[in-house]
BASE-66149 format. One line per 4 residues: their letters; for each residue z negated, y, x of C-alpha. Coordinates in nm, 4 decimals. Each point is the difference from the previous one (the first is absolute). Layout:
// BASE-66149
a> Z,Y,X; ...;
//
This chain:
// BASE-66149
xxxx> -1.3655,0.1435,0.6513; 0.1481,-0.1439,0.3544; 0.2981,-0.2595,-0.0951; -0.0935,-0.3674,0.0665;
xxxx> 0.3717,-0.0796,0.1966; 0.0243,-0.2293,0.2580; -0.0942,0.0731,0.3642; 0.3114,-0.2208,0.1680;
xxxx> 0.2439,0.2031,0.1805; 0.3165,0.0607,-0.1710; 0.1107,-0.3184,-0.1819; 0.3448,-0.2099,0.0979;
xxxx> 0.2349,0.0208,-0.2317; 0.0125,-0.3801,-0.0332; -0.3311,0.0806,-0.1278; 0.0841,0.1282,-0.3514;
xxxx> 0.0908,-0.2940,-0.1476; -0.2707,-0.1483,0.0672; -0.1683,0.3144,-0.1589; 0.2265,-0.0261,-0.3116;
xxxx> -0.0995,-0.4011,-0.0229; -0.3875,0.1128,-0.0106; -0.0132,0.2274,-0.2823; 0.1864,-0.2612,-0.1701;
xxxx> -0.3407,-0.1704,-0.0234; -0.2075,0.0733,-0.3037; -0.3308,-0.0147,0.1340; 0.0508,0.2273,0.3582;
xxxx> -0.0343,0.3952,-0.0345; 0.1297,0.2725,0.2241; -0.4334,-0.0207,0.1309; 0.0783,-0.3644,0.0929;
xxxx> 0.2726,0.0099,0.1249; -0.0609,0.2985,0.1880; -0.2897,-0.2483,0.1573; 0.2891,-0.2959,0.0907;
xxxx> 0.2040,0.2433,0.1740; -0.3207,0.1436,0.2368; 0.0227,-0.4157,0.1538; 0.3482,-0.0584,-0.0817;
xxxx> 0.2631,0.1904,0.2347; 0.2730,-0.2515,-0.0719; -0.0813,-0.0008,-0.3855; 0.2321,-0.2754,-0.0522;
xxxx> -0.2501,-0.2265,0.2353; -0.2092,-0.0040,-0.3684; 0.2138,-0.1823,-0.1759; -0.0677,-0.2785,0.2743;
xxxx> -0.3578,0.0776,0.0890; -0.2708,-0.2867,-0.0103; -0.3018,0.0481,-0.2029; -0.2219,0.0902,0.2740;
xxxx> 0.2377,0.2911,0.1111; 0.0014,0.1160,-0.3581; -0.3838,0.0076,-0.0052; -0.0039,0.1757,0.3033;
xxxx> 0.2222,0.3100,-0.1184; -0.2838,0.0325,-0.2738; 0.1659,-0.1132,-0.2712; -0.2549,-0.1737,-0.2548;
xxxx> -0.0033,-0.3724,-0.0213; 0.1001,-0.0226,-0.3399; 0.3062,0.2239,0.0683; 0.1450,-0.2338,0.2797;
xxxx> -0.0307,-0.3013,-0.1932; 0.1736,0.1094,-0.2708; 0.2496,0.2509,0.2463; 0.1023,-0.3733,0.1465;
xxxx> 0.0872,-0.1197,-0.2515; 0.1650,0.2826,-0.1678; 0.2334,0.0956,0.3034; 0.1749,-0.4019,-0.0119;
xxxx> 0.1772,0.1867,-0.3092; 0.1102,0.3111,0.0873; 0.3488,0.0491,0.0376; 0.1718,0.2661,0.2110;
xxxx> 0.3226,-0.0196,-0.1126; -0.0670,0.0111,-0.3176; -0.2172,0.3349,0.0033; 0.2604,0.1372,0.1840;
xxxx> 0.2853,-0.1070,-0.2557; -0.2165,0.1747,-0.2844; -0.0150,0.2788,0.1450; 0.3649,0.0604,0.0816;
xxxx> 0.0722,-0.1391,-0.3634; -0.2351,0.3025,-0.1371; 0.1310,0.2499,0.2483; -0.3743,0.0222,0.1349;
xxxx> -0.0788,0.1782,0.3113; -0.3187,-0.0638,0.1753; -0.2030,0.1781,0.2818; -0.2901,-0.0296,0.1970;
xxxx> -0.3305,0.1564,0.0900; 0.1776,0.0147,0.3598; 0.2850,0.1892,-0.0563; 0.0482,0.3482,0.0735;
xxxx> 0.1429,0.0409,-0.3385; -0.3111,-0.1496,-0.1631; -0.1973,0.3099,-0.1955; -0.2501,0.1706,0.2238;
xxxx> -0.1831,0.0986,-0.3247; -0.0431,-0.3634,-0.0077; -0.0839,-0.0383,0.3356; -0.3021,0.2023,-0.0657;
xxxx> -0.1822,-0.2308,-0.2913; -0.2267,-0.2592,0.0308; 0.2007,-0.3346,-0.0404; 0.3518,0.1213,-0.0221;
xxxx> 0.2599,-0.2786,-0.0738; 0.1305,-0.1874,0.2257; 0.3410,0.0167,-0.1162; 0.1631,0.1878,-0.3106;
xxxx> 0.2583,-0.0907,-0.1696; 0.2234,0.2634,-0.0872; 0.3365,0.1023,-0.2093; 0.1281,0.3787,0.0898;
xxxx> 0.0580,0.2798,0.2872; -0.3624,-0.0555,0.2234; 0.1546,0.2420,0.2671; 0.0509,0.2514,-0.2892;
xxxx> -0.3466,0.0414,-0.0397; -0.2475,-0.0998,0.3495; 0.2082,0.0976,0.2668; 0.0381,0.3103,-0.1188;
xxxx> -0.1943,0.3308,0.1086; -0.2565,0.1221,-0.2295; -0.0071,-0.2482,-0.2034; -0.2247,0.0761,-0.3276;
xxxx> -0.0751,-0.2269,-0.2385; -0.2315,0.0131,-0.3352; -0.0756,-0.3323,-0.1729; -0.0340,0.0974,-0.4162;
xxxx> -0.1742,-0.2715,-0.2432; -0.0917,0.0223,-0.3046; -0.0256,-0.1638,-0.3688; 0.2169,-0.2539,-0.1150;
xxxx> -0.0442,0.1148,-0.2985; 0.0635,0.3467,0.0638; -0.0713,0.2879,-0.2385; 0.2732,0.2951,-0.0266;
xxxx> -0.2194,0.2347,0.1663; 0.0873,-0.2587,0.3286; 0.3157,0.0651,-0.0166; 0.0231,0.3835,-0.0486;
xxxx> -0.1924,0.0403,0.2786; 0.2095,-0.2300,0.1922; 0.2888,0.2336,-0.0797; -0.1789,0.3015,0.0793;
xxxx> -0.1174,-0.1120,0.3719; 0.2955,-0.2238,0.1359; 0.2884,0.2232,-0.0280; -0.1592,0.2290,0.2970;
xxxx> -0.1891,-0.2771,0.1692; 0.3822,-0.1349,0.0421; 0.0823,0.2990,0.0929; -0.2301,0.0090,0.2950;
xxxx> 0.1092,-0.3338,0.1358; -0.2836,-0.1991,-0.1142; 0.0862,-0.3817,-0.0800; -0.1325,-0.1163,-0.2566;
xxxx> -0.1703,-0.3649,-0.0031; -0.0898,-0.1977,-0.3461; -0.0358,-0.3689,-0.0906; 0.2893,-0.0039,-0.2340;
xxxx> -0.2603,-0.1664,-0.2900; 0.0568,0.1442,-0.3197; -0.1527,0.3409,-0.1115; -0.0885,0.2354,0.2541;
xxxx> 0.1762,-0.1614,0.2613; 0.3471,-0.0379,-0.1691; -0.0486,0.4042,-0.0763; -0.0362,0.0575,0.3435;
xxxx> 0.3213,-0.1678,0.1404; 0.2076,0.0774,-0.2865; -0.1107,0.3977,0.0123; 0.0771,-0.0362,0.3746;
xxxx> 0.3066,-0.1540,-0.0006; 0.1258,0.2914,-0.2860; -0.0841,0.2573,0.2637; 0.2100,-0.1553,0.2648;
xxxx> -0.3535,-0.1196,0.1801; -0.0799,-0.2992,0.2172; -0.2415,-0.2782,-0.0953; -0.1668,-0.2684,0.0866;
xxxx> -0.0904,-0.3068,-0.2685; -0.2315,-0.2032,0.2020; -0.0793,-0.3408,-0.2438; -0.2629,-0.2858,-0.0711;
xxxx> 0.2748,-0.2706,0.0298; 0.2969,-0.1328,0.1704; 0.2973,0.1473,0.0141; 0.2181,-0.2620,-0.1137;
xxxx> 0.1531,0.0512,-0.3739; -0.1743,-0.2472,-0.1646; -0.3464,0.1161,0.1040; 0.0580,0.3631,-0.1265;
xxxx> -0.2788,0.1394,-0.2230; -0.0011,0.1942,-0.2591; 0.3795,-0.1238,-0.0537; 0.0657,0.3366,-0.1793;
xxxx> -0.0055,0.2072,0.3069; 0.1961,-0.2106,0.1915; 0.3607,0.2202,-0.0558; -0.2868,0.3291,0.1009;
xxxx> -0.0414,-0.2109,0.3579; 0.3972,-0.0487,0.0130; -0.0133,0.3971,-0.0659; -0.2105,0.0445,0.2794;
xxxx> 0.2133,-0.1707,0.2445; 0.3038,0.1501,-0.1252; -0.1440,0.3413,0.0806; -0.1158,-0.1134,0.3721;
xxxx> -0.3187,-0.0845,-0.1323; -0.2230,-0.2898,0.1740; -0.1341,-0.2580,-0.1689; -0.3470,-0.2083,0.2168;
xxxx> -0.1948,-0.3017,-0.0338; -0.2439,-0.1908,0.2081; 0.0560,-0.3350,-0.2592; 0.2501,-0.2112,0.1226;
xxxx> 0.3400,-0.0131,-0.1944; -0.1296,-0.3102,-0.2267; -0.3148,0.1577,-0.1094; -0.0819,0.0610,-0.3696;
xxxx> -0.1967,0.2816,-0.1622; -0.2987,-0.1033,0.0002; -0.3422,0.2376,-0.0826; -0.1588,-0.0270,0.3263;
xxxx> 0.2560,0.0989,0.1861; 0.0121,0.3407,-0.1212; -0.3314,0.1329,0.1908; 0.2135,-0.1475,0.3074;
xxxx> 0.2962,0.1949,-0.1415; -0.2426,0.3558,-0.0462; -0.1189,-0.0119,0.3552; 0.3947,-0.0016,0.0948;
xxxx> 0.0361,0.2986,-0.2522; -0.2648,0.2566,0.1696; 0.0905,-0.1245,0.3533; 0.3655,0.0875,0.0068;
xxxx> -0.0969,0.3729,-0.0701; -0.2269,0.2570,0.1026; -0.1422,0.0574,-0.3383; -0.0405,-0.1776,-0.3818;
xxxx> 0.0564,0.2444,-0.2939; -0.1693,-0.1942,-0.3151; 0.1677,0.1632,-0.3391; -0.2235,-0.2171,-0.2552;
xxxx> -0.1799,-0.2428,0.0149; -0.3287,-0.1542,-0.1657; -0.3112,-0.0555,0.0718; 0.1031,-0.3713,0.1097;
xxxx> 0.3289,0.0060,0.1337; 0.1776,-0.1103,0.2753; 0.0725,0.3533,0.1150; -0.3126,0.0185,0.0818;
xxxx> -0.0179,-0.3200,0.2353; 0.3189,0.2643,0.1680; -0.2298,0.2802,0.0355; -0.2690,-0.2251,0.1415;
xxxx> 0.2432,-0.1766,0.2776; 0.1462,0.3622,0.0887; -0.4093,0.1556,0.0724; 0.0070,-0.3634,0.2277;
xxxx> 0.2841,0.1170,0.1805; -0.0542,0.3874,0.0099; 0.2576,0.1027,-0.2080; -0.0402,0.2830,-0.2364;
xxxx> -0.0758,-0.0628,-0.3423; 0.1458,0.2348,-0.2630; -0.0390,-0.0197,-0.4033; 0.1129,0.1896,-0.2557;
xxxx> -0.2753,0.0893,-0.2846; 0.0676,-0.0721,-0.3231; -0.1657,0.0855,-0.3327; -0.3276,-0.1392,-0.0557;
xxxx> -0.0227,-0.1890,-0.3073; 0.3097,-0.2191,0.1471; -0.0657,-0.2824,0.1228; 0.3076,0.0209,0.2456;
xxxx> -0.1851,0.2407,0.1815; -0.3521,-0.1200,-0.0058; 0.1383,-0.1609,0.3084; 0.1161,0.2680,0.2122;
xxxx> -0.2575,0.2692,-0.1698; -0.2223,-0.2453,0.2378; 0.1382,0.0411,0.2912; 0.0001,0.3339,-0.0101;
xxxx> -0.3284,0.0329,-0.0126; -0.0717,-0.2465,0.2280; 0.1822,0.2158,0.2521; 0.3899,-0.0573,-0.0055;
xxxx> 0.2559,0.3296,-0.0590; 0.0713,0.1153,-0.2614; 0.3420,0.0446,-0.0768; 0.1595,0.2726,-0.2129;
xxxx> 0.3201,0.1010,0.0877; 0.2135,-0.0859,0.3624; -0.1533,0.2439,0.2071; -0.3190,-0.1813,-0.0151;
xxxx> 0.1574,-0.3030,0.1374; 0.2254,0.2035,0.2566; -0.3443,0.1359,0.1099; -0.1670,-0.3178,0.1165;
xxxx> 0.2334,-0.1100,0.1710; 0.0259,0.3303,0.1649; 0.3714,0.0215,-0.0997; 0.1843,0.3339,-0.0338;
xxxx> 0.2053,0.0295,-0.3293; 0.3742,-0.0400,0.0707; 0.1391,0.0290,-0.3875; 0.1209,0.3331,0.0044;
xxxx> -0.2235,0.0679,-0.3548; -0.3770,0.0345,-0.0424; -0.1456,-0.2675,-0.1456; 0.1109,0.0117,-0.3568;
xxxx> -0.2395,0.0531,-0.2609; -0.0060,-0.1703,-0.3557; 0.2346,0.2278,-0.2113; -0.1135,0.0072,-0.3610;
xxxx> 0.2871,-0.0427,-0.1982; 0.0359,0.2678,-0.3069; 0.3278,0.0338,0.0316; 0.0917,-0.1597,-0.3106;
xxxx> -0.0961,0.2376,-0.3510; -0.0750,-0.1879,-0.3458; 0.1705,0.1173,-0.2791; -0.2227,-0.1008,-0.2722;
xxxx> -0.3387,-0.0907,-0.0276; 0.0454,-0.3589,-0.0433; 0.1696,0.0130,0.3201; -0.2426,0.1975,0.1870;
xxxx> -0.2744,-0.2865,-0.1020; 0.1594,-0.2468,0.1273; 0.1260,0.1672,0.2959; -0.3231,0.1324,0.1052;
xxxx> -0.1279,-0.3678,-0.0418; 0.2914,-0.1482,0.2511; -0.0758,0.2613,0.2248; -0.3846,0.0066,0.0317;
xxxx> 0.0271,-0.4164,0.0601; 0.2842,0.0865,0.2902; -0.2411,0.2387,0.1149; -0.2867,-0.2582,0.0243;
xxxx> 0.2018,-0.2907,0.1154; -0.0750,-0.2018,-0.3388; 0.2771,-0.2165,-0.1275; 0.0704,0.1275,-0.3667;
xxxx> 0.2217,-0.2755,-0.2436; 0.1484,0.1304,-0.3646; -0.2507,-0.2340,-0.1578; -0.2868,0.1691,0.1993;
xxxx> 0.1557,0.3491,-0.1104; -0.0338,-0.1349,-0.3873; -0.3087,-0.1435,0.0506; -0.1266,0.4033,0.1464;
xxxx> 0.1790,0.2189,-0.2222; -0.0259,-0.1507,-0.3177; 0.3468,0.0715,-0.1055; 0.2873,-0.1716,-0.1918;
xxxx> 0.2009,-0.2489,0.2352; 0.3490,0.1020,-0.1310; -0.1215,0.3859,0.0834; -0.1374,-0.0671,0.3052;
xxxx> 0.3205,-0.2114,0.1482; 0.2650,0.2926,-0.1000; -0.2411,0.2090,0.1658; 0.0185,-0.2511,0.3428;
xxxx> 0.3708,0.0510,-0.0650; 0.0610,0.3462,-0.0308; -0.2273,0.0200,0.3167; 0.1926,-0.2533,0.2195;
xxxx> 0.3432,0.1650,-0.1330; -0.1461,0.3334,0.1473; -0.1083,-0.1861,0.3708; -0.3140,0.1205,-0.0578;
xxxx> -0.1385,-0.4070,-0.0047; 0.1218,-0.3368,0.0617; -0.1074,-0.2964,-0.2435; -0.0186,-0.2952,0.2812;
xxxx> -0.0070,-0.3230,-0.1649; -0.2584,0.1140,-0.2450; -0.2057,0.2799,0.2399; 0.0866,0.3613,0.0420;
xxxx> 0.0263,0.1574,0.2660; 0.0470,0.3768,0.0523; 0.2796,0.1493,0.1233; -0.0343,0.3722,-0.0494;
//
């Protein structure tokens, strides 16, 4: 879609304060104020305009009643002083600097708000990015394939951008960030401590910063979570990259408002398909047949964006692991069962094992034991995961 950015010449400098001051104000948008600066050159001339000037720019009579009154209070200084206190940087929609992905979608924001390296990621050439979302509650089978495609995706200098929520998201930085990657958390909320949501993944956005990571939002620094500013938040998501990989996701999910904001914008939508009795994948089954790529393995990905693959290795292929021999028959039951639930992503528990086999807890356990002793599986807080 052609960006909605204003038509002025190149704006003063003085200028961006002003800017700053105006998406300080909870009822003007990037649309609106896209509008103010069309009539506006000298945007700081609004914070003085009559009524009648006000009307004249097109904004609505209810918004310039309650814009007068609502611009007696704001403060520069103090904006400013939060800012610095937070160690928030800010851009604009004007600035060279400013994401041309951006640039590109209906509505961009007027201003982000920002923590990290920007120049580490915009200004430089060839700059690839895919957006991944998923469940919050993710399934195992979200994360295995997680570790199957980002390794060479990293590989091949693709950034990788996710909205640091819990689930999916979380996988996708963290995975990233073990590869020696570089991502983008773009959020549905300030920036400032106090507003950070879900509080458990705030040391995973430190993380990200640490590791010359960015970290975006178009909320100003004060701004809670709050539920609808997460559409706001997915637009942000599939506009900073050229593409939106869903992993899982149901048939209502907010992955899917992703998908639909990255078809708006003419990005590619990619999903991976997933069994079909889940309903994690009922989802992005959907959207596969409703047209979007399916996703298998890297290459497929590497291929729509018409990327050659740099990682020295094909693609790697799921290795079946058989490594491991049982020595007994008890063993080999309750091997074969760890193995055919790592094979089909399913999360397996030593209760669940009981429950399936039938078998006498004290037997079973030494069993678990002799395994883990051998590195053939790992008992994880209850779950077992295959090793060999």
């Amino acid at each position: 879609m052609t960006p909605t950015m204003p038509t002025t010449p190149v704006m003063p400098e003085k200028n961006l304060m002003a800017l700053l001051k105006l998406v300080h104000c909870p009822f003007l948008g990037p649309k609106t104020i896209s509008l103010l600066e069309n009539y506006f050159f000298d945007l700081e001339e609004i914070f003085s305009a009559s009524f009648n000037q006000l009307k004249l720019s097109g904004l609505r009579v209810d918004l310039i009643e309650k814009f007068i009154v609502w611009r007696k209070k704001i403060n520069e200084a103090k904006i400013i002083e939060k800012l610095a206190t937070e160690k928030i940087k800010f851009i604009s929609w004007h600035n060279n600097r400013y994401p041309s992905l951006l640039k590109q979608i209906s509505h961009p924001p007027a201003v982000l708000f920002y923590k990290g390296n920007l120049d580490k990621f915009f200004l430089t050439k060839n700059y690839v990015a895919l957006a991944i979302v998923g469940a919050r509650q993710n399934t195992i089978y979200a994360e295995k394939v997680l570790n199957y495609l980002l390794p060479d995706l990293i590989k091949n200098n693709i950034h990788i951008v996710s909205g640091l929520a819990l689930g999916v998201d979380a996988l996708a930085h963290k995975i990233t960030l073990q590869n020696n990657g570089l991502t983008i958390a773009v959020l549905g909320f300030g920036l400032s401590r106090k507003c950070f949501y879900p509080p458990a993944n705030y040391y995973l956005a430190q993380q990200i910063l640490e590791n010359d990571g960015l970290i975006f939002s178009e909320f100003t620094p004060q701004e809670p979570a709050r539920k609808q500013n997460f559409p706001r938040r997915n637009r942000l998501l599939s506009g900073l990259a050229q593409g939106v990989l869903i992993i899982e996701a149901q048939n209502k999910s907010g992955s899917l408002i992703t998908a639909n904001f990255a078809l708006e914008q003419g990005r590619e939508v990619l999903a991976v398909p997933g069994n079909i009795f889940s309903n994690s994948s009922m989802g992005t089954n959907k959207l596969i047949q409703n047209g979007a790529w399916p996703v298998l393995e890297t290459t497929d990905i590497l291929n729509i964006f018409s990327l050659p693959n740099l990682a020295n290795n094909k693609t790697k292929k799921i290795k079946e692991r058989t490594s491991y021999q049982p020595n007994n028959e008890l063993e080999k039951i309750i091997y074969e069962l760890i193995k055919n639930a790592d094979l089909l992503a399913e999360s397996l528990s030593v209760d669940n094992l009981i429950m399936k086999t039938k078998l006498d807890s004290a037997k079973i356990n030494s069993t678990l034991t002799i395994l883990e002793l051998n590195g053939a599986i790992q008992n994880e807080n209850g779950f077992l995961k295959l090793l060999s």
